[in-house]
N, CA, C and O atoms as a DFTB+ gen file, in Angstrom:
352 C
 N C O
     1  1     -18.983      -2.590      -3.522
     2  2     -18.202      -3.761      -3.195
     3  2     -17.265      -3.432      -2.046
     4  3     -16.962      -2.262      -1.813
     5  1     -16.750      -4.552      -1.247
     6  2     -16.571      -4.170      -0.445
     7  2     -14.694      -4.602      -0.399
     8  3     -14.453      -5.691      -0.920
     9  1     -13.596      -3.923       0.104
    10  2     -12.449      -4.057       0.002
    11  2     -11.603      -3.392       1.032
    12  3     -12.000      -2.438       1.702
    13  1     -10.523      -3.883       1.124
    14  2      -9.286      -3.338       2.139
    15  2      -8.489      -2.071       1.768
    16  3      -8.694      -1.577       0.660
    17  1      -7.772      -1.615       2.442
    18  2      -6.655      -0.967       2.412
    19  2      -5.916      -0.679       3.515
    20  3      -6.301      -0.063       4.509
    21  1      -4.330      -1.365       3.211
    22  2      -3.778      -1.982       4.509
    23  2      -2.808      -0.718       4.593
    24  3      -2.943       0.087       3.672
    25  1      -1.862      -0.433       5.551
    26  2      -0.207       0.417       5.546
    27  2      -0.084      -0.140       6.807
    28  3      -0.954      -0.520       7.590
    29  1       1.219      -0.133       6.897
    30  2       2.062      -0.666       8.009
    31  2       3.267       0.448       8.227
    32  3       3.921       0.710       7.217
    33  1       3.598       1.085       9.381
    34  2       4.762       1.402       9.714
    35  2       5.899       1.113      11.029
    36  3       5.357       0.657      12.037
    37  1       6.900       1.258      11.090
    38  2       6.858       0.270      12.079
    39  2       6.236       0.370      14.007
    40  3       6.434      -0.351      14.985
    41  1       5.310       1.881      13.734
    42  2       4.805       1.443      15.278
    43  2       3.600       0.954      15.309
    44  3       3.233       0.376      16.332
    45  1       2.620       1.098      14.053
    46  2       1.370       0.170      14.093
    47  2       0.884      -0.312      12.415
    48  3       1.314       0.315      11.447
    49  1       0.120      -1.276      12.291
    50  2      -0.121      -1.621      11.376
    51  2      -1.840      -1.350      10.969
    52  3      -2.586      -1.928      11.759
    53  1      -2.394      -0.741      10.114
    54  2      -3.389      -0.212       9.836
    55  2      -4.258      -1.004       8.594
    56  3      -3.799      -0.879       7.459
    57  1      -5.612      -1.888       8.793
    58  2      -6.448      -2.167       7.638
    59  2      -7.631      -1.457       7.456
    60  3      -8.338      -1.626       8.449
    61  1      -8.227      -0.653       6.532
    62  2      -8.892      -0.037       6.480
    63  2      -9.622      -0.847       5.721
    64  3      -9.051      -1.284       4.722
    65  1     -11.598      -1.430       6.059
    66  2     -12.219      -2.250       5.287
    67  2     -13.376      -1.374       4.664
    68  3     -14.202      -1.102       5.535
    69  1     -13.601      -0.999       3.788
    70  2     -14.720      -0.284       3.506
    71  2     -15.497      -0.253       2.085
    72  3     -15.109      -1.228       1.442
    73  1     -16.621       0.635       1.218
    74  2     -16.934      -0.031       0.654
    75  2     -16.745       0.471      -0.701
    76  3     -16.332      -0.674      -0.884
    77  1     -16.642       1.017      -1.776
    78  2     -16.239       1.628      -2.870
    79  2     -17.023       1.213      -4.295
    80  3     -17.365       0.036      -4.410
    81  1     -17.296       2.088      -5.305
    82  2     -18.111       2.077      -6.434
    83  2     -18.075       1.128      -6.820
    84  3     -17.501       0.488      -5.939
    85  1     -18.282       0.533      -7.537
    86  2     -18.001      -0.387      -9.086
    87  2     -17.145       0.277      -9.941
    88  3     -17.310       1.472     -10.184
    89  1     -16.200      -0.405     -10.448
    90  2     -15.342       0.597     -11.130
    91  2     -14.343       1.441     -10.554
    92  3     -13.842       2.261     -11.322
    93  1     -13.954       1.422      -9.404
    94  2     -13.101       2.757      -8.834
    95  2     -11.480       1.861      -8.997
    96  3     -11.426       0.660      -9.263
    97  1     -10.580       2.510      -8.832
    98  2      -8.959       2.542      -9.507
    99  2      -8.967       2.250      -7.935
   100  3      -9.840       2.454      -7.091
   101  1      -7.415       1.585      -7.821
   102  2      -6.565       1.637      -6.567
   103  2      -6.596       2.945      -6.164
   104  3      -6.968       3.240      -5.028
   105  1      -6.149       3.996      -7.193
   106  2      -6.020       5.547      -6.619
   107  2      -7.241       6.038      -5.539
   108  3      -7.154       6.377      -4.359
   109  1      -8.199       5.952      -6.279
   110  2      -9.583       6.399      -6.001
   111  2      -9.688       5.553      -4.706
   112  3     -10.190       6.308      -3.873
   113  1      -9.486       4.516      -4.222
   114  2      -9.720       3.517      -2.960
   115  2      -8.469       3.829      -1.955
   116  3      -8.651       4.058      -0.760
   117  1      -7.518       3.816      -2.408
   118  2      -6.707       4.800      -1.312
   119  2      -7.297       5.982      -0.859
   120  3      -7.294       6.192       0.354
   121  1      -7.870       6.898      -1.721
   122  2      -8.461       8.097      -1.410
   123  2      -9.395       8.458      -0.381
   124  3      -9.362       9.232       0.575
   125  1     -10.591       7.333      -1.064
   126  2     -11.664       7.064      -0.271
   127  2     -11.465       6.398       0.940
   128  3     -12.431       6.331       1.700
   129  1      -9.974       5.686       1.407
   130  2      -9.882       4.793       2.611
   131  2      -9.316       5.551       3.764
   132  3      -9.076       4.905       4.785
   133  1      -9.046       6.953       3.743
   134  2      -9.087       7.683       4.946
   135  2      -7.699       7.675       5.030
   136  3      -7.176       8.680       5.511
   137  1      -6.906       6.652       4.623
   138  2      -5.748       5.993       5.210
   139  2      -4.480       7.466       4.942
   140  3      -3.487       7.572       5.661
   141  1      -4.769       8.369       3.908
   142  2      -3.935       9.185       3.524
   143  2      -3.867      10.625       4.716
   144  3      -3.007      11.478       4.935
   145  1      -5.147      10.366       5.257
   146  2      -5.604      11.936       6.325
   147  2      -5.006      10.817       7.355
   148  3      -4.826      11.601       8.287
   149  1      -4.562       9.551       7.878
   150  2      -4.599       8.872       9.125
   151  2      -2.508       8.937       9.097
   152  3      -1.650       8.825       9.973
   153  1      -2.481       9.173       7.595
   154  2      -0.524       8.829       7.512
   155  2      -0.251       9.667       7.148
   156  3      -0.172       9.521       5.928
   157  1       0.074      10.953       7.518
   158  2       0.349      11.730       6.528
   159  2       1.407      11.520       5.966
   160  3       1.329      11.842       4.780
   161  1       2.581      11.047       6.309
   162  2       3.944      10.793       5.788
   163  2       3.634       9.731       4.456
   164  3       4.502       8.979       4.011
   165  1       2.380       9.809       3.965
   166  2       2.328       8.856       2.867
   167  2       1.984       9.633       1.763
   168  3       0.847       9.938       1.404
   169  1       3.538      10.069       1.013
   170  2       3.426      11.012      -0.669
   171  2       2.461      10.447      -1.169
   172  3       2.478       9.278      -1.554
   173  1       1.170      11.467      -1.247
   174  2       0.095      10.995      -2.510
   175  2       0.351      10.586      -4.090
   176  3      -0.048       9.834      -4.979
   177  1       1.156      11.464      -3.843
   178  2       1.961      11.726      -5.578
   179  2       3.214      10.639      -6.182
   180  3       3.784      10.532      -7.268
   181  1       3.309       9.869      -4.783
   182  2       4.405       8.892      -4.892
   183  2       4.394       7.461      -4.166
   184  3       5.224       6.726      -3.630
   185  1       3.132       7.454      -4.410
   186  2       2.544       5.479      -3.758
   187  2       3.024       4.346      -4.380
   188  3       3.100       4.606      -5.580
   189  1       3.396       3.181      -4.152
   190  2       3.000       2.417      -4.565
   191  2       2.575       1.269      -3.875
   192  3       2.881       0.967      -2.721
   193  1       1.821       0.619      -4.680
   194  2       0.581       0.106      -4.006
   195  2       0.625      -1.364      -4.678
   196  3       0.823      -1.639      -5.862
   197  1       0.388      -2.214      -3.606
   198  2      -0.447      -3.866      -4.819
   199  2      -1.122      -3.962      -4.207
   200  3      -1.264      -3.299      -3.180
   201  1      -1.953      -5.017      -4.685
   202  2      -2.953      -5.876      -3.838
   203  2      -2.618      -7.188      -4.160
   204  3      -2.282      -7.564      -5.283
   205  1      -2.734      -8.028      -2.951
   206  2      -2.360      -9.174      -2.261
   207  2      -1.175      -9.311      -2.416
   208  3      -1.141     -10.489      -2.771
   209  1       0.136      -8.871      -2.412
   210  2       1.432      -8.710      -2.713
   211  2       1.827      -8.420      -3.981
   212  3       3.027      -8.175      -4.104
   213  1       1.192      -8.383      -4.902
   214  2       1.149      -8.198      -6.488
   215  2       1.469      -6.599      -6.708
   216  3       0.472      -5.889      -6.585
   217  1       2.262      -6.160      -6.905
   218  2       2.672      -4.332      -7.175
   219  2       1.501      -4.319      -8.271
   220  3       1.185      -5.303      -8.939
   221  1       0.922      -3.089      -8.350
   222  2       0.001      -2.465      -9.443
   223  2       0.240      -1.236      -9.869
   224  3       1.103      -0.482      -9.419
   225  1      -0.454      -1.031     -10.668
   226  2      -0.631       0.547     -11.102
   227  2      -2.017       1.182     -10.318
   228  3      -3.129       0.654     -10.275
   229  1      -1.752       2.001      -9.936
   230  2      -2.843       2.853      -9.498
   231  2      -4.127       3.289     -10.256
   232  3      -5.084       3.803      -9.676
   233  1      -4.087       3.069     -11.480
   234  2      -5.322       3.230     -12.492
   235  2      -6.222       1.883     -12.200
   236  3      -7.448       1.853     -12.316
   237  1      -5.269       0.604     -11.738
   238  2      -5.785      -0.801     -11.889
   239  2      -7.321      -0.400     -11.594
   240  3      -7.498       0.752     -11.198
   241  1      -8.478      -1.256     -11.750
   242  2      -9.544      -1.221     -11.249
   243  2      -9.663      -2.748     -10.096
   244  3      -9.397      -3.936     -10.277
   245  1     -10.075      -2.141      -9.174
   246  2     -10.117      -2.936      -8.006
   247  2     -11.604      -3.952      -8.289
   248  3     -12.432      -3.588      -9.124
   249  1     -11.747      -4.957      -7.655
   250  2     -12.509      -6.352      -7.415
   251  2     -13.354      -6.508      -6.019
   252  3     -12.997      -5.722      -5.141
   253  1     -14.163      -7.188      -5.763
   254  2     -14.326      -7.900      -4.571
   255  2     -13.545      -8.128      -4.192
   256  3     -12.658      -8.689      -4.835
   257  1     -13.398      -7.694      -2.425
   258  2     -12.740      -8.432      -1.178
   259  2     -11.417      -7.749      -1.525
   260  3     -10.683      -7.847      -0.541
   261  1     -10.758      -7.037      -2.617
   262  2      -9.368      -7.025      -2.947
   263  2      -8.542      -6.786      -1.655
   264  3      -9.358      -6.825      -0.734
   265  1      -7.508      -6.595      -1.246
   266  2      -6.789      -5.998      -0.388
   267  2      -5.590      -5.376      -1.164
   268  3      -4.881      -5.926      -2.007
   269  1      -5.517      -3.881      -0.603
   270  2      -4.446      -2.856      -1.554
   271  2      -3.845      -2.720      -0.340
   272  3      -4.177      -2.427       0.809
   273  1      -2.795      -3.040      -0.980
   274  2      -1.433      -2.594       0.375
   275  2      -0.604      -1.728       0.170
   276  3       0.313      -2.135      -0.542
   277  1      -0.506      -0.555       0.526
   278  2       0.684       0.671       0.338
   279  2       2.002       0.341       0.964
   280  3       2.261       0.048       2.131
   281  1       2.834       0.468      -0.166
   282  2       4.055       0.337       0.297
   283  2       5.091       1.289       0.715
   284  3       5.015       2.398       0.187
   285  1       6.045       1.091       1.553
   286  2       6.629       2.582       2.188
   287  2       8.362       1.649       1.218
   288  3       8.501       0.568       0.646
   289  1       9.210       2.696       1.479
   290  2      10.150       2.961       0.810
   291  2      11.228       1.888       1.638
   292  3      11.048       1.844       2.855
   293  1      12.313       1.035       1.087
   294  2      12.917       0.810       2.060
   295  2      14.002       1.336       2.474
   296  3      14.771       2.010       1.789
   297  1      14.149       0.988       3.889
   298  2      15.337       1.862       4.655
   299  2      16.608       1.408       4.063
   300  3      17.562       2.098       3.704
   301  1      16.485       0.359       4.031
   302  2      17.890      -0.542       3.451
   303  2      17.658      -1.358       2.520
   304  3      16.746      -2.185       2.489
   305  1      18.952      -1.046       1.252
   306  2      18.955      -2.400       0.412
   307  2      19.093      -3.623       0.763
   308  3      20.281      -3.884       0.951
   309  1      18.132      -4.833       1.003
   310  2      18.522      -6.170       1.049
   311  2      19.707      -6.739       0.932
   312  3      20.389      -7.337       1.763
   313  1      19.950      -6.406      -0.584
   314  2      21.176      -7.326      -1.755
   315  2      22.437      -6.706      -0.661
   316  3      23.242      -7.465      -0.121
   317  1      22.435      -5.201      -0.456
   318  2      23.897      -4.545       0.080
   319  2      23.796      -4.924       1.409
   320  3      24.868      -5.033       2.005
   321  1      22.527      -5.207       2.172
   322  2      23.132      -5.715       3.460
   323  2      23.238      -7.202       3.407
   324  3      23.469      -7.681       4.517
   325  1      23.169      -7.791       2.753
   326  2      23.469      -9.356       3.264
   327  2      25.243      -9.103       2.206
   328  3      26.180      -9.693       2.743
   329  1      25.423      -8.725       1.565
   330  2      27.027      -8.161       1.129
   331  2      27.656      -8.284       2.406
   332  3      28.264      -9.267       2.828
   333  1      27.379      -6.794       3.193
   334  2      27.623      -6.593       3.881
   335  2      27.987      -7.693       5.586
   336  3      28.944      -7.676       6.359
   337  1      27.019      -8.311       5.570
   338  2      27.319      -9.070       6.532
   339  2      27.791     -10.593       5.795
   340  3      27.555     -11.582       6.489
   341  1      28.308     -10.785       4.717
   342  2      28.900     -11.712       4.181
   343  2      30.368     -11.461       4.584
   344  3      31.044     -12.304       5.173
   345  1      30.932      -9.907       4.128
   346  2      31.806      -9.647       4.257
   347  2      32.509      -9.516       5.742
   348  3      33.737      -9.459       5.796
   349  1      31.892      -9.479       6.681
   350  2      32.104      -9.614       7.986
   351  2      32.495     -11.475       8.334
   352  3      32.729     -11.852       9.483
């Protein structure tokens, strides 16, 4: 079957489309999507991942067409910067 795997950082944005078992986990499709040898700054041991904006677990078993999107960490809290520029 055939499925995505997206990462974005902020100098380029990366979809990887390719094709994977029946049965294979988010883990296993990150693996197989190259995307980990292409980022290295992406902790294997510390992903998290959804598909179609939906956060998952990495055991999930993936679908047709899915798209898994790795998520990177954020730089800044939301909630403390809009504080922040409230308070200004």
């Amino acid at each position: 079957m055939t499925i995505e795997v997206a990462y974005a950082n902020p100098e380029q944005q990366v979809i990887n489309k390719f094709e994977v078992p029946e049965g294979s986990t988010v883990e296993q499709a990150i693996k197989l999507s190259g995307i980990l040898r292409q980022f290295p700054e992406i902790e294997a041991t510390a992903i998290k991942a959804g598909i179609f904006g939906q956060l998952c677990k990495l055991d999930q078993i993936v679908s047709q067409a899915d798209r898994i999107e790795i998520y990177r960490p954020l730089i800044h809290d939301p909630k403390e910067a809009r504080r922040q520029r409230a308070a200004k």
